[in-house]
C-alpha positions as YAML, in Angstrom:
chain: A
units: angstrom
residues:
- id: 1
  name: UNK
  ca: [-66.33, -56.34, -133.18]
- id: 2
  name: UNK
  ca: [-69.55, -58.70, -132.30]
- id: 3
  name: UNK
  ca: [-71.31, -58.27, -129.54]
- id: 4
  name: UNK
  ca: [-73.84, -60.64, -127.61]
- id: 5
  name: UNK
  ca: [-76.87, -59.12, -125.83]
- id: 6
  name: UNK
  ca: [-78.86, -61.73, -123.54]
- id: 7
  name: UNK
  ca: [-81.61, -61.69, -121.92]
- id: 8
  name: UNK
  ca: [-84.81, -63.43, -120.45]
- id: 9
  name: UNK
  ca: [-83.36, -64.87, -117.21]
- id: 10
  name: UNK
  ca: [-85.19, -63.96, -113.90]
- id: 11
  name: UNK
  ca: [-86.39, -65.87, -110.78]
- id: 12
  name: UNK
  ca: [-88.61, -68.73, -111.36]
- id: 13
  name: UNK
  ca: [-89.98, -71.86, -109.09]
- id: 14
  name: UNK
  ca: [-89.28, -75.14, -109.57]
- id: 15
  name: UNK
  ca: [-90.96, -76.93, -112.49]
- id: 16
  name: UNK
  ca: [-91.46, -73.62, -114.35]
- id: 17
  name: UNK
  ca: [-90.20, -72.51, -117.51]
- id: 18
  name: UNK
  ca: [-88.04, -69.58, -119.09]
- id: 19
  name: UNK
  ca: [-86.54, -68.66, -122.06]
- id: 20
  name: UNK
  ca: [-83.53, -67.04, -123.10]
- id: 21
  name: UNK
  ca: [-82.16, -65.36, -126.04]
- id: 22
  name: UNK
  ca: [-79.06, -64.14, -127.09]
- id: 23
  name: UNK
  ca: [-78.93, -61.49, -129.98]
- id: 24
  name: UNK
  ca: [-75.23, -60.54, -131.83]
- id: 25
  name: UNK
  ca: [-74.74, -57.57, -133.40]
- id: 26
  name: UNK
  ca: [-71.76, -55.33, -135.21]
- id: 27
  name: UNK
  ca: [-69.30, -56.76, -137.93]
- id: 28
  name: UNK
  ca: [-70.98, -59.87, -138.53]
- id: 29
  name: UNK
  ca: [-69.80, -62.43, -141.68]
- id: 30
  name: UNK
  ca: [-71.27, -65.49, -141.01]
- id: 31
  name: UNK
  ca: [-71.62, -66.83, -137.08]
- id: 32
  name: UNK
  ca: [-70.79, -70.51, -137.45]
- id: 33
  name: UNK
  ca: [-71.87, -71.82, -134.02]
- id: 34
  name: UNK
  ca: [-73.71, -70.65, -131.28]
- id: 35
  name: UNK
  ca: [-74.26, -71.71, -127.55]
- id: 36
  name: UNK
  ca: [-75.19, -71.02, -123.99]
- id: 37
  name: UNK
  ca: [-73.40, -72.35, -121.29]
- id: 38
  name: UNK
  ca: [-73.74, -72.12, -117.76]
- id: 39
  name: UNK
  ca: [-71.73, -71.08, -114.55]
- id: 40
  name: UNK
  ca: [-72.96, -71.91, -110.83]
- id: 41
  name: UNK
  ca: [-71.04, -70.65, -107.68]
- id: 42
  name: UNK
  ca: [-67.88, -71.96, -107.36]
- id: 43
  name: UNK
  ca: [-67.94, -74.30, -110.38]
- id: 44
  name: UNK
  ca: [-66.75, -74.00, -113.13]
- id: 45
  name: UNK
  ca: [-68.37, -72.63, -116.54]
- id: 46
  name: UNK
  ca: [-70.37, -75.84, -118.34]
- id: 47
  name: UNK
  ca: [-71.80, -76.10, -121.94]
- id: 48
  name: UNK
  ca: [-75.77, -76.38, -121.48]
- id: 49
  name: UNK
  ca: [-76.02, -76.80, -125.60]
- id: 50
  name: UNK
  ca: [-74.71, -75.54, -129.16]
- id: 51
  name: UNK
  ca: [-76.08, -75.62, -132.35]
- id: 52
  name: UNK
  ca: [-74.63, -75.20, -135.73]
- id: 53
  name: UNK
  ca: [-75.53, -72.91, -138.31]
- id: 54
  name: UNK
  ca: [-77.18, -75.95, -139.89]
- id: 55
  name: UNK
  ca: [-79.47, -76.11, -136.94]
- id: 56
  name: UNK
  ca: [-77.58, -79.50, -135.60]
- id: 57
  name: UNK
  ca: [-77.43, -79.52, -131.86]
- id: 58
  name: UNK
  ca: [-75.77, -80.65, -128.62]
- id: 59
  name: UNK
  ca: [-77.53, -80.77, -125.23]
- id: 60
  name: UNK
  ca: [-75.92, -81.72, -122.35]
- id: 61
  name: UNK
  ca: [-77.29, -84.63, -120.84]
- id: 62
  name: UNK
  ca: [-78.23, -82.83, -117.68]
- id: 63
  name: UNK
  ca: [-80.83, -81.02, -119.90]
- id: 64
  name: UNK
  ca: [-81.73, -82.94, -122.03]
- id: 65
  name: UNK
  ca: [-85.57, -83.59, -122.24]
- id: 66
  name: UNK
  ca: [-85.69, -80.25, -120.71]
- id: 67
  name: UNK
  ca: [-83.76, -77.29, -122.32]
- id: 68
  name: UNK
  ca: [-84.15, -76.60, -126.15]
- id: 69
  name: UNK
  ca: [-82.11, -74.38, -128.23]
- id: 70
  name: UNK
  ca: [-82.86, -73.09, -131.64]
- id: 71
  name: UNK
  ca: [-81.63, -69.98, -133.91]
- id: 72
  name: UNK
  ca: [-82.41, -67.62, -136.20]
- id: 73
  name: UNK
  ca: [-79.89, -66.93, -138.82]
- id: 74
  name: UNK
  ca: [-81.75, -63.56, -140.59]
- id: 75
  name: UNK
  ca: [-81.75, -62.41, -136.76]
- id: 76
  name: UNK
  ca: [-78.51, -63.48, -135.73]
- id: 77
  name: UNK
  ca: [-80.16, -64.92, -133.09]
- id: 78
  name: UNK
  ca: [-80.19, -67.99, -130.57]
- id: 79
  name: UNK
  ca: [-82.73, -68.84, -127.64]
- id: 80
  name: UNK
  ca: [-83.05, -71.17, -125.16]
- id: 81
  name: UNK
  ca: [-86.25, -72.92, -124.13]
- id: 82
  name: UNK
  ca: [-85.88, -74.35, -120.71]
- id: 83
  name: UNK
  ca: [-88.68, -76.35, -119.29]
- id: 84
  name: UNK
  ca: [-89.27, -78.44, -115.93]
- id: 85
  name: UNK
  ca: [-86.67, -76.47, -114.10]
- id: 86
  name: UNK
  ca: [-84.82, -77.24, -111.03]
- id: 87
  name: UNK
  ca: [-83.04, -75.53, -108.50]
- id: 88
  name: UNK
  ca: [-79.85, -76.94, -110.04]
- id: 89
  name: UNK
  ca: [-80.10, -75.19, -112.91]
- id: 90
  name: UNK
  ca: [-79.62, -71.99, -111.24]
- id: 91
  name: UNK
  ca: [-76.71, -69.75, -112.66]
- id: 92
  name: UNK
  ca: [-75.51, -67.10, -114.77]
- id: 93
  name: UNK
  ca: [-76.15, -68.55, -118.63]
- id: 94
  name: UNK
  ca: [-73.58, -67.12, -121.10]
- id: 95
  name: UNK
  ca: [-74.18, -66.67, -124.62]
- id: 96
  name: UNK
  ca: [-71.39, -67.74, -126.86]
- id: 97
  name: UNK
  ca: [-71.14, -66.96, -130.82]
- id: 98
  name: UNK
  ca: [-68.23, -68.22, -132.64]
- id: 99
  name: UNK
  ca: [-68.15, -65.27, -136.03]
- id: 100
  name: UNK
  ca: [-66.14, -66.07, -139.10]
- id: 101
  name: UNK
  ca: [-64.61, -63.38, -141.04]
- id: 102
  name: UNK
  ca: [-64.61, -62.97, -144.63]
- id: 103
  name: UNK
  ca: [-60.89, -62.76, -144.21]
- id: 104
  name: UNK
  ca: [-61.20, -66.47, -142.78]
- id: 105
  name: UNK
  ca: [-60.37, -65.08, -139.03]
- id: 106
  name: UNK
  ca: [-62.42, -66.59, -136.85]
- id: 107
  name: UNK
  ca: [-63.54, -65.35, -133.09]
- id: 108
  name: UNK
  ca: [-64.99, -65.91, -130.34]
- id: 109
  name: UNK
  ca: [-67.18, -64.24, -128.51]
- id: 110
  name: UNK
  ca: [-69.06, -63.72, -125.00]
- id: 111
  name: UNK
  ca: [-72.23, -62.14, -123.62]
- id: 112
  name: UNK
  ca: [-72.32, -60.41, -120.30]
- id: 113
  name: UNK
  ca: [-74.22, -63.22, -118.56]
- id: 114
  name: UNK
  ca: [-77.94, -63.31, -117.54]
- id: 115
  name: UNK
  ca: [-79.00, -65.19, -113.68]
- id: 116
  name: UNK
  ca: [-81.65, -68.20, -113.97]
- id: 117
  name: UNK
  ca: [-82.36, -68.61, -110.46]
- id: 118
  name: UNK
  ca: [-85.02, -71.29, -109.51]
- id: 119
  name: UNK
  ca: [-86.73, -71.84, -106.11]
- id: 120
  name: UNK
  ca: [-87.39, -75.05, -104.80]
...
């Protein structure tokens, strides 16, 4: 079992900056790809960005210019760097770690959420 402690979300005002990260712990092979997505109220959960295990990435292109992420393998970690916020970016940011098994199972798995609320 893997599990996905976040953290580093809070209240901040429009233009400002925060940043999260997302640390995995427990029976831990190798953790292919790792992301954060998003979920506002009443919509539906959105990918914000991934990145490989290679250190390629996605950003959505509502971030883009804006949001960073980056990981550390040793740590089994993955942060995001969020700059020039705005008040649509608030909502609870999900870490997500896809682990691979030495068995070759592969699973995925979910934080507990952490709230990015910024104030126009």
């Amino acid at each position: 079992q893997v599990q996905l402690v976040e953290s580093g979300g809070g209240l901040v005002q429009a233009g400002g900056s925060l940043r999260l990260s997302c640390a995995a712990s427990g029976t831990i092979f190798r953790i292919n790809l790792m992301g954060w997505y998003r979920q506002a109220p009443g919509k539906q959960r959105e990918l914000v960005a991934a990145i490989t295990r290679g250190g390629s990435t996605n950003h959505a292109d509502s971030v883009k210019g804006r949001f960073t992420i980056s990981r550390d393998n040793a740590q089994n970690t993955v942060y995001l760097q969020m700059n020039s916020l705005k008040p649509e970016d608030t909502a609870v940011y999900y870490c997500n770690a896809i682990v691979a098994y030495e068995s070759g199972y592969v699973n995925n798995y979910w934080g507990q959420g952490t709230q990015v609320t910024v104030s126009s």
